[in-house]
PyMOL CGO cylinders between C-alpha atoms (Angstrom):
from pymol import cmd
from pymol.cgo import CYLINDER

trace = [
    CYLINDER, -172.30, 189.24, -117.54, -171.20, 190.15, -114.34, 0.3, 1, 1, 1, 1, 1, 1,
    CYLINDER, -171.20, 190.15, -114.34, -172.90, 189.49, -111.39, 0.3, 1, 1, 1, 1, 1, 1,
    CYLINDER, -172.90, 189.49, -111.39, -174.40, 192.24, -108.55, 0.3, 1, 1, 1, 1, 1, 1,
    CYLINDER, -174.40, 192.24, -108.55, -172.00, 190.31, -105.57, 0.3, 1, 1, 1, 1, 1, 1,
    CYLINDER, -172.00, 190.31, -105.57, -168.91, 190.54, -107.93, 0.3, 1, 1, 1, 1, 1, 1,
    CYLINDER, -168.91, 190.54, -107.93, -169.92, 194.22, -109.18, 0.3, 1, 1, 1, 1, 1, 1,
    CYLINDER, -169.92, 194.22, -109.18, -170.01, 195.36, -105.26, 0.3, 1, 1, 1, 1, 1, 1,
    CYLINDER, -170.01, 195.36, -105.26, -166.38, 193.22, -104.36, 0.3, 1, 1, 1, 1, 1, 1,
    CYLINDER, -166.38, 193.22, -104.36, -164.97, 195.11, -107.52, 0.3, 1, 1, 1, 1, 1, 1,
    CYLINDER, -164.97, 195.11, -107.52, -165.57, 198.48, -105.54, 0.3, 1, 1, 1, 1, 1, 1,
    CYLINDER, -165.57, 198.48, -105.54, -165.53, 196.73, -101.86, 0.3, 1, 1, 1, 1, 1, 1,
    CYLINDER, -165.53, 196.73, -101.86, -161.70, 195.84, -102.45, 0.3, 1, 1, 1, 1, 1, 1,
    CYLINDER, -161.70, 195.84, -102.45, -160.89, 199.58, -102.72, 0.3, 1, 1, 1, 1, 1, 1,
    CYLINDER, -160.89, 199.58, -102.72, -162.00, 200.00, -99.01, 0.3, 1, 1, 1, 1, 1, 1,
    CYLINDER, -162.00, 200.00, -99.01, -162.27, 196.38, -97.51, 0.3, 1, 1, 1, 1, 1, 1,
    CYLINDER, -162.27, 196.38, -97.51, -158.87, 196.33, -95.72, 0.3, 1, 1, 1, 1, 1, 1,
    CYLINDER, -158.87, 196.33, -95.72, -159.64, 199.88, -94.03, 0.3, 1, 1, 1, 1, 1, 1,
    CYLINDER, -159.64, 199.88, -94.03, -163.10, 199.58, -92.61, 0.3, 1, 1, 1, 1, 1, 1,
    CYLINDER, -163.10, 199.58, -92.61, -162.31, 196.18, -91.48, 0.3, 1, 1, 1, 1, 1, 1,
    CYLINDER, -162.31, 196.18, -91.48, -159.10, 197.62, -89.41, 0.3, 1, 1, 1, 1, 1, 1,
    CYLINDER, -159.10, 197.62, -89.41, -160.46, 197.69, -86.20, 0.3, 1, 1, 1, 1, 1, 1,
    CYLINDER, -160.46, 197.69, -86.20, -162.25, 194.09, -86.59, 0.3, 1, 1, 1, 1, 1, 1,
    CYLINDER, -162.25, 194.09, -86.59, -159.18, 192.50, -87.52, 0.3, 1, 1, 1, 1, 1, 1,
    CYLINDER, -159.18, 192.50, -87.52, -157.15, 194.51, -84.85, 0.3, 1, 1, 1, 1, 1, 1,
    CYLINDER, -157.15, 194.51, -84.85, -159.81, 193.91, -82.19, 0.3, 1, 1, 1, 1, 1, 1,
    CYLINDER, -159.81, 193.91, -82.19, -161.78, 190.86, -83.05, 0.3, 1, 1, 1, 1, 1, 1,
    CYLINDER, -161.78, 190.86, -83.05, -161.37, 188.66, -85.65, 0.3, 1, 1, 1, 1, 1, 1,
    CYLINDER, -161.37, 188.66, -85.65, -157.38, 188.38, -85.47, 0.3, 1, 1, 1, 1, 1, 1,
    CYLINDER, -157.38, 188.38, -85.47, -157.79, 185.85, -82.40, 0.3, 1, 1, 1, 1, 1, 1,
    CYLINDER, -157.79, 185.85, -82.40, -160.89, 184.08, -83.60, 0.3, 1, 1, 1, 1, 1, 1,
    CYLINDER, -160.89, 184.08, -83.60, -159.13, 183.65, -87.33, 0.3, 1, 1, 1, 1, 1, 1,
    CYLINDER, -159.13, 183.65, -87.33, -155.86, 182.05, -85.43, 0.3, 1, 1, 1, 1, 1, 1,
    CYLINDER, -155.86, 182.05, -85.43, -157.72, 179.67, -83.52, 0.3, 1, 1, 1, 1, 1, 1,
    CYLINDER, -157.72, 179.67, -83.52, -159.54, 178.56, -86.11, 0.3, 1, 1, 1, 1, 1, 1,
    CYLINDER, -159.54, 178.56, -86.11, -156.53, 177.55, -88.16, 0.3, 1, 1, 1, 1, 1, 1,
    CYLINDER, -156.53, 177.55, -88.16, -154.40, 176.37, -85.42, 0.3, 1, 1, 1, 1, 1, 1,
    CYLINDER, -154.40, 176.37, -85.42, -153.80, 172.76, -85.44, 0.3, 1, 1, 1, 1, 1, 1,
    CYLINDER, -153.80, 172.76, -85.44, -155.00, 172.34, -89.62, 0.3, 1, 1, 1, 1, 1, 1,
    CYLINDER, -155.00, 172.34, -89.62, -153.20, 170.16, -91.53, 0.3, 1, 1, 1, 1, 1, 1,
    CYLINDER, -153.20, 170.16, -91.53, -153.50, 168.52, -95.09, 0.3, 1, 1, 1, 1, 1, 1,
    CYLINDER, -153.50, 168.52, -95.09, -154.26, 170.44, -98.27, 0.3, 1, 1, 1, 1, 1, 1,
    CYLINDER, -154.26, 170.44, -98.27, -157.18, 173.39, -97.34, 0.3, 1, 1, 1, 1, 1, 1,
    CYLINDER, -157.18, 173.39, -97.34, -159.24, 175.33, -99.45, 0.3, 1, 1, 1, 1, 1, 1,
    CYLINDER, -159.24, 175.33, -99.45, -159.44, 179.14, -98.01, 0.3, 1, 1, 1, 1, 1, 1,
    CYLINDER, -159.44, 179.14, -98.01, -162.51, 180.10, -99.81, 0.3, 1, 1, 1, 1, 1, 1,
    CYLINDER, -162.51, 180.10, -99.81, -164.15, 183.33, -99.95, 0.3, 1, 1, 1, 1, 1, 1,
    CYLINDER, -164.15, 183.33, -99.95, -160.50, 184.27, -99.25, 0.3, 1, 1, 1, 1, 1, 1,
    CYLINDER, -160.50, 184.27, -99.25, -160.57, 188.33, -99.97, 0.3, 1, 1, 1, 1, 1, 1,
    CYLINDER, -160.57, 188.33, -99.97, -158.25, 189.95, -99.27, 0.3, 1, 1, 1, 1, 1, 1,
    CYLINDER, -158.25, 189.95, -99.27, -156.28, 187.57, -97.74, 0.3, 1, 1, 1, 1, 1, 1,
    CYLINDER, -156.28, 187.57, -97.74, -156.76, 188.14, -94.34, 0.3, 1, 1, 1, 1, 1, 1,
    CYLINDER, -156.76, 188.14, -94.34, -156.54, 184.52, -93.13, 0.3, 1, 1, 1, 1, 1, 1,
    CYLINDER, -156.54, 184.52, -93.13, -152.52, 184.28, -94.72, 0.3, 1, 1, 1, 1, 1, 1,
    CYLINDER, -152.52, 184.28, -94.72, -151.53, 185.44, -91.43, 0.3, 1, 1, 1, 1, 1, 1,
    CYLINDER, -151.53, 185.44, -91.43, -152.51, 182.25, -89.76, 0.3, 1, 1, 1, 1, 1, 1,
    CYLINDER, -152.51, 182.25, -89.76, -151.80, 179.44, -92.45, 0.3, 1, 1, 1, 1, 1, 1,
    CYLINDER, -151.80, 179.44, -92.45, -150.31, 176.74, -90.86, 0.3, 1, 1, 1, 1, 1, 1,
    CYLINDER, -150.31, 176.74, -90.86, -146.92, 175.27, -91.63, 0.3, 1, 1, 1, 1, 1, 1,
    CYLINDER, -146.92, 175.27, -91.63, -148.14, 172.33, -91.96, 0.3, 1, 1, 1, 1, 1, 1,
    CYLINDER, -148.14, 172.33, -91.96, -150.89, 172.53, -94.41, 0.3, 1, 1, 1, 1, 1, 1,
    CYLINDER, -150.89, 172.53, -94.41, -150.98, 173.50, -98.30, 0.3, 1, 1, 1, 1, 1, 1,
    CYLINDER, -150.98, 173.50, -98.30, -153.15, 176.20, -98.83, 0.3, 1, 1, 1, 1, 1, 1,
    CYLINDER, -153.15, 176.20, -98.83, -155.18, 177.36, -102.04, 0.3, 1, 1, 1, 1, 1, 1,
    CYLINDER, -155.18, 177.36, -102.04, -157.03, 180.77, -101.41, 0.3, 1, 1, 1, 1, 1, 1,
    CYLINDER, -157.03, 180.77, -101.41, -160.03, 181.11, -103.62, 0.3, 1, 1, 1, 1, 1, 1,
    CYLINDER, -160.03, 181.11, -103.62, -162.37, 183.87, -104.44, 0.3, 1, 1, 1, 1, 1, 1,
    CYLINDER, -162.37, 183.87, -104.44, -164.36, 185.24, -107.25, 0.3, 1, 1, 1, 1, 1, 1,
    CYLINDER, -164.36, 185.24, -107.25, -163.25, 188.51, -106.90, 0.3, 1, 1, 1, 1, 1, 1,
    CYLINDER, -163.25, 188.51, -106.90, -159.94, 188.98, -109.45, 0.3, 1, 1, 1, 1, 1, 1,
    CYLINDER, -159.94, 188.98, -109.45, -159.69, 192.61, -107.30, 0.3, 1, 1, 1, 1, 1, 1,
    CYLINDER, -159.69, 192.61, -107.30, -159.78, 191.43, -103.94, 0.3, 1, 1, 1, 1, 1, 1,
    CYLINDER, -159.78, 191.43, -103.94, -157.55, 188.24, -104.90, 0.3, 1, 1, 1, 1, 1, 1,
    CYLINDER, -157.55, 188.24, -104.90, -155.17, 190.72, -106.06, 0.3, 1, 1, 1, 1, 1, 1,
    CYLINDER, -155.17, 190.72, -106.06, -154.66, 192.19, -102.20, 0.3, 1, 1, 1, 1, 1, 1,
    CYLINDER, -154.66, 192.19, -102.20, -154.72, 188.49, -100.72, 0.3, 1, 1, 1, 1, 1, 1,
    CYLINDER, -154.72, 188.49, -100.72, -151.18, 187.32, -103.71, 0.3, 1, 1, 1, 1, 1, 1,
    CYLINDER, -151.18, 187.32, -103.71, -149.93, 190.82, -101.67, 0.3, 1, 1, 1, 1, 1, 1,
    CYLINDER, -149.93, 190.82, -101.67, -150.34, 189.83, -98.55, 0.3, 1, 1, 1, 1, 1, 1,
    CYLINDER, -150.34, 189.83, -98.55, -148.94, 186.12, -99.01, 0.3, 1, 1, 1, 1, 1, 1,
    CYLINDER, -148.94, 186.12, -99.01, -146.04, 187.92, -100.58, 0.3, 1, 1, 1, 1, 1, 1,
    CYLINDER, -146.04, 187.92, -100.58, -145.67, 190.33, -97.72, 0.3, 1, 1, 1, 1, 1, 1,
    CYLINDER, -145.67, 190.33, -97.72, -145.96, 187.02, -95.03, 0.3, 1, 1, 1, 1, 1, 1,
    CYLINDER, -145.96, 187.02, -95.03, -143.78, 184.72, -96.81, 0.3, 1, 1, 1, 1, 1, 1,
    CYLINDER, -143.78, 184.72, -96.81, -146.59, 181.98, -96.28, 0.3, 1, 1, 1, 1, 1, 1,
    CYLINDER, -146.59, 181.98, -96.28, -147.74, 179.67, -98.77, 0.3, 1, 1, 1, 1, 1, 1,
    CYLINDER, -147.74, 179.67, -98.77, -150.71, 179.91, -100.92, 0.3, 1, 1, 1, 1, 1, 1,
    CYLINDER, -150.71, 179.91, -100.92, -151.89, 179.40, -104.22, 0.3, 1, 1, 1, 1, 1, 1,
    CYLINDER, -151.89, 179.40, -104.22, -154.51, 181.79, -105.16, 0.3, 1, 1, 1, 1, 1, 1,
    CYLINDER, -154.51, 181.79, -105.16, -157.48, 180.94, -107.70, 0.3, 1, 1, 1, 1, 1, 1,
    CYLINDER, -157.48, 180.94, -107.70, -159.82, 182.55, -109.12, 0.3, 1, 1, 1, 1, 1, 1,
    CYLINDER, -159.82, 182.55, -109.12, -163.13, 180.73, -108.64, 0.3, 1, 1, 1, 1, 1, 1,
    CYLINDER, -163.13, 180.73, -108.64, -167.04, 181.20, -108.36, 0.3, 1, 1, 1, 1, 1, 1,
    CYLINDER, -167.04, 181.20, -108.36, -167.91, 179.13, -105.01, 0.3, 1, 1, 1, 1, 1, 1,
    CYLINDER, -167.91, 179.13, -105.01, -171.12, 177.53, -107.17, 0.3, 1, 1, 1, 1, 1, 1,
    CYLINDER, -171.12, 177.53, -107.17, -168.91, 175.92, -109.54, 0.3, 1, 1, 1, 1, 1, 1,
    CYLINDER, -168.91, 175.92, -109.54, -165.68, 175.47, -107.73, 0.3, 1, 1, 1, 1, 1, 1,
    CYLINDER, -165.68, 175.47, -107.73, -162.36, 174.70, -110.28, 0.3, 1, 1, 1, 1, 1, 1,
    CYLINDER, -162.36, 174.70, -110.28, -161.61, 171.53, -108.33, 0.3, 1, 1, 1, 1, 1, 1,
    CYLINDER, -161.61, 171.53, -108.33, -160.86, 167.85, -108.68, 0.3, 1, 1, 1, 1, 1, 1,
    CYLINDER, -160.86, 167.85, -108.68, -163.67, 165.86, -106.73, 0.3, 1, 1, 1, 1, 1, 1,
    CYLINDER, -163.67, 165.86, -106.73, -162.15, 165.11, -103.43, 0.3, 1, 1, 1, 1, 1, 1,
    CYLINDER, -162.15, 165.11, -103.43, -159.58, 167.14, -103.55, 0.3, 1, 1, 1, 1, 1, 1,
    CYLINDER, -159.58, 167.14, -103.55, -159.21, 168.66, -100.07, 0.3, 1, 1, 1, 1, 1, 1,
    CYLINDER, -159.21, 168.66, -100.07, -158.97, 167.63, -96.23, 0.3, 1, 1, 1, 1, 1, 1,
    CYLINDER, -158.97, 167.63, -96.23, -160.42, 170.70, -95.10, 0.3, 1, 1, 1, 1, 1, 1,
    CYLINDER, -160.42, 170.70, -95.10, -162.38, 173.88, -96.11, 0.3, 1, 1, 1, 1, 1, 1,
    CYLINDER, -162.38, 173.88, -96.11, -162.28, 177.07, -94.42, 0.3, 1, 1, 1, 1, 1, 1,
    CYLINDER, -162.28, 177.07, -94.42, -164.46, 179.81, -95.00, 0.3, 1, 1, 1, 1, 1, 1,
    CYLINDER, -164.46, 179.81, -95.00, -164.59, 182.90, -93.05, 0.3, 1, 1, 1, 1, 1, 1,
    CYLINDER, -164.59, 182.90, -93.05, -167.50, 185.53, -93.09, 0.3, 1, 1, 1, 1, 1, 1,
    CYLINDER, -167.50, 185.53, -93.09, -168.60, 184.20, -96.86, 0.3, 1, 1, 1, 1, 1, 1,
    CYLINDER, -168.60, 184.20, -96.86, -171.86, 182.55, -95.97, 0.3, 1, 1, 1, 1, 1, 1,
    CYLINDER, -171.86, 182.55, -95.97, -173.49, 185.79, -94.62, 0.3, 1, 1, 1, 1, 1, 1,
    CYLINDER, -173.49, 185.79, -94.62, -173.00, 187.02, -98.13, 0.3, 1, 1, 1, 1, 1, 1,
    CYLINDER, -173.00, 187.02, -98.13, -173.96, 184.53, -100.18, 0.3, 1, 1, 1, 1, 1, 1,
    CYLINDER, -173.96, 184.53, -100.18, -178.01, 184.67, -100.48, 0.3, 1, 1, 1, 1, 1, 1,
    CYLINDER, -178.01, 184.67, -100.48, -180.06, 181.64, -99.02, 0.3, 1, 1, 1, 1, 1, 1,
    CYLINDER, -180.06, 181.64, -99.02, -181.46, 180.47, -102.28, 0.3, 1, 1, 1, 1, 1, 1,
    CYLINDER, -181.46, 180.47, -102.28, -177.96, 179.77, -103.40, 0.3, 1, 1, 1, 1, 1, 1,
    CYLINDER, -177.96, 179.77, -103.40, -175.78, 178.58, -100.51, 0.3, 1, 1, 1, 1, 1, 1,
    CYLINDER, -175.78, 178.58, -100.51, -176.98, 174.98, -100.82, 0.3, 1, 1, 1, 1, 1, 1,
    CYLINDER, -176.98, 174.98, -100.82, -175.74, 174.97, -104.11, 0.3, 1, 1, 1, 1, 1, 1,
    CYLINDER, -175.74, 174.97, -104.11, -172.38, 176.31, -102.83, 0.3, 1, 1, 1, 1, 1, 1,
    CYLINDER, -172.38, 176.31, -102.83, -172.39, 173.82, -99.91, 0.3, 1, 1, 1, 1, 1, 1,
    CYLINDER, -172.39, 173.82, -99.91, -172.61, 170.73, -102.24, 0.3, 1, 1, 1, 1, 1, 1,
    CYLINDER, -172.61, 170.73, -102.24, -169.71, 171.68, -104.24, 0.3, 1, 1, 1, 1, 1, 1,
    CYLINDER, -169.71, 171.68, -104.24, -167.94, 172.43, -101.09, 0.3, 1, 1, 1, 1, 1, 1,
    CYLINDER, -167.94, 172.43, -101.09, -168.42, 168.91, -100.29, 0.3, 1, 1, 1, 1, 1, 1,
    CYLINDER, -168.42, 168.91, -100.29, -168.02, 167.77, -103.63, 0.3, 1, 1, 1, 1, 1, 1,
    CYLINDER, -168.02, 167.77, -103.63, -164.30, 168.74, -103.69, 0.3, 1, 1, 1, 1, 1, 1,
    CYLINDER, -164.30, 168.74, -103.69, -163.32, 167.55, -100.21, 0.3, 1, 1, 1, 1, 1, 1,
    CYLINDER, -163.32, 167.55, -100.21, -162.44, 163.99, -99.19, 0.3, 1, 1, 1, 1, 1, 1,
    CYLINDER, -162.44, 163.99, -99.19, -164.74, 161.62, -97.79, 0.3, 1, 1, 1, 1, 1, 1,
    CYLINDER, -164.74, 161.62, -97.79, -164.23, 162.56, -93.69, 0.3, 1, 1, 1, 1, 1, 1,
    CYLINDER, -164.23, 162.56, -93.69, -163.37, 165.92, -94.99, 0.3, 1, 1, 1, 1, 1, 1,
    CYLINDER, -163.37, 165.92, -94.99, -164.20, 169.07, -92.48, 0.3, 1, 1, 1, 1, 1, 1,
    CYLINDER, -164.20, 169.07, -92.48, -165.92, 171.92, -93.12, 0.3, 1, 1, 1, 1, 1, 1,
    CYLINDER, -165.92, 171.92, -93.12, -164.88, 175.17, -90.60, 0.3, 1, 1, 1, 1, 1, 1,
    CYLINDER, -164.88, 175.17, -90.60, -167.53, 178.37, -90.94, 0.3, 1, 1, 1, 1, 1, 1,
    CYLINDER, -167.53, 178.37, -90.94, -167.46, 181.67, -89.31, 0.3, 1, 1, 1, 1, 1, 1,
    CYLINDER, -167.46, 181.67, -89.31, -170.78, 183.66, -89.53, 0.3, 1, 1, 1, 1, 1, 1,
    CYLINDER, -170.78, 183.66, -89.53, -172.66, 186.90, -88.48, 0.3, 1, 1, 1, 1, 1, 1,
    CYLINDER, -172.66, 186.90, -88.48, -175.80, 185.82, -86.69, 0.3, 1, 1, 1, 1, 1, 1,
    CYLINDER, -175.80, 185.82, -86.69, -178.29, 188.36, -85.30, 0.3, 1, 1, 1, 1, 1, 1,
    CYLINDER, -178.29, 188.36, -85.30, -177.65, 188.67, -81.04, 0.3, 1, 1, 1, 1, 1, 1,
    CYLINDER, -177.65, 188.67, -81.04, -180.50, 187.44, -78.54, 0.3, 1, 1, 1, 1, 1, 1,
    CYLINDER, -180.50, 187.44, -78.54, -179.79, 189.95, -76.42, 0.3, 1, 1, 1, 1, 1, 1,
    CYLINDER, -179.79, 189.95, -76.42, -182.29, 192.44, -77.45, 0.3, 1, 1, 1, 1, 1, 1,
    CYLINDER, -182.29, 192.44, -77.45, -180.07, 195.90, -77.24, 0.3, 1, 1, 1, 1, 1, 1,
    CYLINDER, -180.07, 195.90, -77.24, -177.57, 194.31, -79.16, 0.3, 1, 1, 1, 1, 1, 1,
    CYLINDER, -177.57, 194.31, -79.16, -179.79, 192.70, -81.32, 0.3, 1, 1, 1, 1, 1, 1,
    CYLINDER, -179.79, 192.70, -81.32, -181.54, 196.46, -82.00, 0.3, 1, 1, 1, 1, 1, 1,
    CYLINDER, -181.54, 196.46, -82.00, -178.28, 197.87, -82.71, 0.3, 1, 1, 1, 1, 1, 1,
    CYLINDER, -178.28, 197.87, -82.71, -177.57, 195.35, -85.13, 0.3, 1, 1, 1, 1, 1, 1,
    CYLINDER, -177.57, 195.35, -85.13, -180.80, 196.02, -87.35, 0.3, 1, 1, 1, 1, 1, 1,
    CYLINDER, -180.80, 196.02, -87.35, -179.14, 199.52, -87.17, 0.3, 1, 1, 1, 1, 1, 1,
    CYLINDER, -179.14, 199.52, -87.17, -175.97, 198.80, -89.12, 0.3, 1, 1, 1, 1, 1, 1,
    CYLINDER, -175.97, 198.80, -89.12, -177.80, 196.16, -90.76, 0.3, 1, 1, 1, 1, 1, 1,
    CYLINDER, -177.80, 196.16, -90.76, -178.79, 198.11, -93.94, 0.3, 1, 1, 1, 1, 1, 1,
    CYLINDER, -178.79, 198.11, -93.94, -175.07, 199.29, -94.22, 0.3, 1, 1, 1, 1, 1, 1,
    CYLINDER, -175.07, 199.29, -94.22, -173.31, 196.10, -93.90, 0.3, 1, 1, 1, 1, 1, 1,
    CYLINDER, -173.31, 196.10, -93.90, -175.44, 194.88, -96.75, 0.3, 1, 1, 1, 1, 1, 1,
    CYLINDER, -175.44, 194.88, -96.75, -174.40, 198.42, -98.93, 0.3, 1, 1, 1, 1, 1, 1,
    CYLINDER, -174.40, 198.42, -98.93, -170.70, 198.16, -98.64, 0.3, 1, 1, 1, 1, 1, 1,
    CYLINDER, -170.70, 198.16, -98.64, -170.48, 194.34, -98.43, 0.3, 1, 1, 1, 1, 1, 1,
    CYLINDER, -170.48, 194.34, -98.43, -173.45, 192.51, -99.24, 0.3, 1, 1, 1, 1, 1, 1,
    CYLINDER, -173.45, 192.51, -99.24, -173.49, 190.94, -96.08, 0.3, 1, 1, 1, 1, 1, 1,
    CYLINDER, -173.49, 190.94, -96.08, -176.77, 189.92, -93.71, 0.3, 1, 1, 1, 1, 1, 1,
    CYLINDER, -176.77, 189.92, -93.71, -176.79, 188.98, -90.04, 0.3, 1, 1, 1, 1, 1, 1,
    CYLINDER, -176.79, 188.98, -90.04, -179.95, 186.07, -91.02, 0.3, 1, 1, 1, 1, 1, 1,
    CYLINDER, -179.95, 186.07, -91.02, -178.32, 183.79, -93.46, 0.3, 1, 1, 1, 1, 1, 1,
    CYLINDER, -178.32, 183.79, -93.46, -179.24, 180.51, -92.59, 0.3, 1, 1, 1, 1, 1, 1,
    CYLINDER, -179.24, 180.51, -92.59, -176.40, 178.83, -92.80, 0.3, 1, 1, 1, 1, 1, 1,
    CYLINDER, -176.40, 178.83, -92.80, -177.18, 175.94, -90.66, 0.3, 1, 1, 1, 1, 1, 1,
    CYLINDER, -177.18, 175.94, -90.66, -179.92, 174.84, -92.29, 0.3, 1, 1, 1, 1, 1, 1,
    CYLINDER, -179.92, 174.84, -92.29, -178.53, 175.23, -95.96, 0.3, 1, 1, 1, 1, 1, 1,
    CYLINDER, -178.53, 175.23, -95.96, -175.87, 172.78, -94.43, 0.3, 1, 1, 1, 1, 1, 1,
    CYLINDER, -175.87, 172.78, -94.43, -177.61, 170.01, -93.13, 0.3, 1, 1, 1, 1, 1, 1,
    CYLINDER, -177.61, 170.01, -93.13, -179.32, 170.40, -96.28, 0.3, 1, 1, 1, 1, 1, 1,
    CYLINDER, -179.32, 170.40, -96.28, -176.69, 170.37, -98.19, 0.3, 1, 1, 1, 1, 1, 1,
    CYLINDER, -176.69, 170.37, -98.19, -175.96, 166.45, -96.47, 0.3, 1, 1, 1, 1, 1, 1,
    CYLINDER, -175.96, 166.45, -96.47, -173.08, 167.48, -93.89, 0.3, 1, 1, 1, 1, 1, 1,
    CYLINDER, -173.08, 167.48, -93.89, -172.80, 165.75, -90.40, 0.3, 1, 1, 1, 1, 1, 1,
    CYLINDER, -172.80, 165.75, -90.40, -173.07, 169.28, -87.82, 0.3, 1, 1, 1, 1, 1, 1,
    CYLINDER, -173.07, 169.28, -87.82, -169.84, 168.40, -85.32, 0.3, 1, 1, 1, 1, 1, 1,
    CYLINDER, -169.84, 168.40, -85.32, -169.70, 172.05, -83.74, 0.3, 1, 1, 1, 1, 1, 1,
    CYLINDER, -169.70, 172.05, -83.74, -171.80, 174.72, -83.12, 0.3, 1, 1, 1, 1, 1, 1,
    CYLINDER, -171.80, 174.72, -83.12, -170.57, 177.87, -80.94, 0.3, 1, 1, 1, 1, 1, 1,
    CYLINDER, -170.57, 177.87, -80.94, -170.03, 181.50, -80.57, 0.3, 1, 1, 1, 1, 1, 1,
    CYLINDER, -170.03, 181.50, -80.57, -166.76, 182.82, -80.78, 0.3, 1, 1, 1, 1, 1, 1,
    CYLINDER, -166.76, 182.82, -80.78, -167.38, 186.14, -79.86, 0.3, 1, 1, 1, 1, 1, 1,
    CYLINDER, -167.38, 186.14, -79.86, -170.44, 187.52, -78.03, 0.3, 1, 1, 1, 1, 1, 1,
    CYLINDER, -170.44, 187.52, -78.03, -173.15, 185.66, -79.18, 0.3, 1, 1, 1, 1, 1, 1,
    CYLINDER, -173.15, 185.66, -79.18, -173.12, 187.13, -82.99, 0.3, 1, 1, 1, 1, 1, 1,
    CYLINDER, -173.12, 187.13, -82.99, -170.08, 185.10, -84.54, 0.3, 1, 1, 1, 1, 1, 1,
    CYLINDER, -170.08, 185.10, -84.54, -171.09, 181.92, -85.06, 0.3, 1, 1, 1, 1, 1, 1,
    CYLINDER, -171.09, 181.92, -85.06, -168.30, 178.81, -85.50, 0.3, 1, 1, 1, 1, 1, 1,
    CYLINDER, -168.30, 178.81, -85.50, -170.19, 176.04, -87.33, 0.3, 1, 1, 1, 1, 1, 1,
    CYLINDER, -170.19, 176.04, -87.33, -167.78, 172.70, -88.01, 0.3, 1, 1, 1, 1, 1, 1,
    CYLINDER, -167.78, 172.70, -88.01, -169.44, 170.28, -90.51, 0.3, 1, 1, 1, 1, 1, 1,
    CYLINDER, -169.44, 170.28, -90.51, -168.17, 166.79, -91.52, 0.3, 1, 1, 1, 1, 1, 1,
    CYLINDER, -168.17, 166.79, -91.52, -168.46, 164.82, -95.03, 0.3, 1, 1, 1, 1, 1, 1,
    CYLINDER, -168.46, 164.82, -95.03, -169.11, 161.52, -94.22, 0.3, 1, 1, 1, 1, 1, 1,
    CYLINDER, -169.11, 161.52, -94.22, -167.23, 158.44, -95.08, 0.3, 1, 1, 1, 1, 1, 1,
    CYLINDER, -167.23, 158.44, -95.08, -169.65, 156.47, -97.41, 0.3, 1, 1, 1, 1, 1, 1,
    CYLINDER, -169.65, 156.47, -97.41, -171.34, 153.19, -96.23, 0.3, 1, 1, 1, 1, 1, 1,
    CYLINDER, -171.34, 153.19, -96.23, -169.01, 150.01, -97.00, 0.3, 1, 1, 1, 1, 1, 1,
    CYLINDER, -169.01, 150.01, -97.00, -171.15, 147.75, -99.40, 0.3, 1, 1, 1, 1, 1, 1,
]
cmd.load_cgo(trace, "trace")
């Protein structure tokens, strides 16, 4: 049976790529760069989409873009076509990733988190960690509400419409679920404003006996 989150990415992927325009154009293009700059190893892009991290793939590092959306995965093995970058795209369900145990260096995961709802996300985060390396990295980007209280307001605005057209919230908590979840926190900033939040989380190297 299919779920209600792969039911709304079915009919998301129609109009993903042209709502986000001006985000990509205007915001996340530099924030997605710098988050990628400097990766190496074998990384796991999950939550991929539409492929809009492909763009900023390293060289250096083997990529596999994952997502549980066959429709949106279909407009991310475009766009690594259309940038000549590397990528192997999979189909996968982020609570029961299709992955050898240890498997990756690194994890990124861009804007997936605020989707995902709270009761599941720990559940996600553990087999995040189950298929990267001991010493592996984690690297999040998330929507968090503002502080600032007019930004904040507006926010609750669009709020209600973020969550129609992509199941997204601004009060995931992320953070929690991943100290939860048994990661080491190594990073915790904004990126832009004070409503994207970068949140770098290590696996740690088991105790010598």
């Amino acid at each position: 049976m299919e779920s209600p989150l792969r039911r709304l990415y079915r009919r998301a992927s129609v109009y993903y790529d042209v709502l986000d325009w001006p985000l990509e154009r205007f915001r996340y293009g530099r924030i997605r760069r710098e988050l990628w700059s400097g990766l190496r190893g074998r990384i796991l892009d999950l939550g991929a989409g539409t492929g809009r991290n492909v763009p900023h793939y390293p060289a250096a590092a083997d990529v596999v873009a994952a997502d549980a959306s066959p429709e949106m995965l279909e407009r991310a093995r475009a766009r690594v076509a259309a940038e000549n970058r590397g990528g192997r795209i999979v189909l996968t369900d982020a609570l029961a990733l299709d992955f050898q145990d240890g498997e990756f260096d690194a994890c990124v995961s861009t804007f997936l988190f605020c989707v995902l709802p709270d009761e599941v996300q720990e559940r996600a985060l553990r087999e995040v960690m189950r298929v990267l390396r001991p010493g592996g990295t984690l690297y999040l980007l998330e929507y968090v509400y503002s502080r600032v209280w007019w930004r904040r307001l507006w926010m609750r605005v669009l709020a209600p419409g973020v969550e129609a057209l992509y199941g997204a919230r601004f009060d995931r908590d992320t953070r929690t679920h991943l100290l939860d979840a048994g990661f080491s926190l190594t990073e915790e900033r904004y990126v832009h404003a004070d409503i994207i939040l970068k949140l770098v989380a290590r696996k740690e190297q088991p105790l010598a006996r």
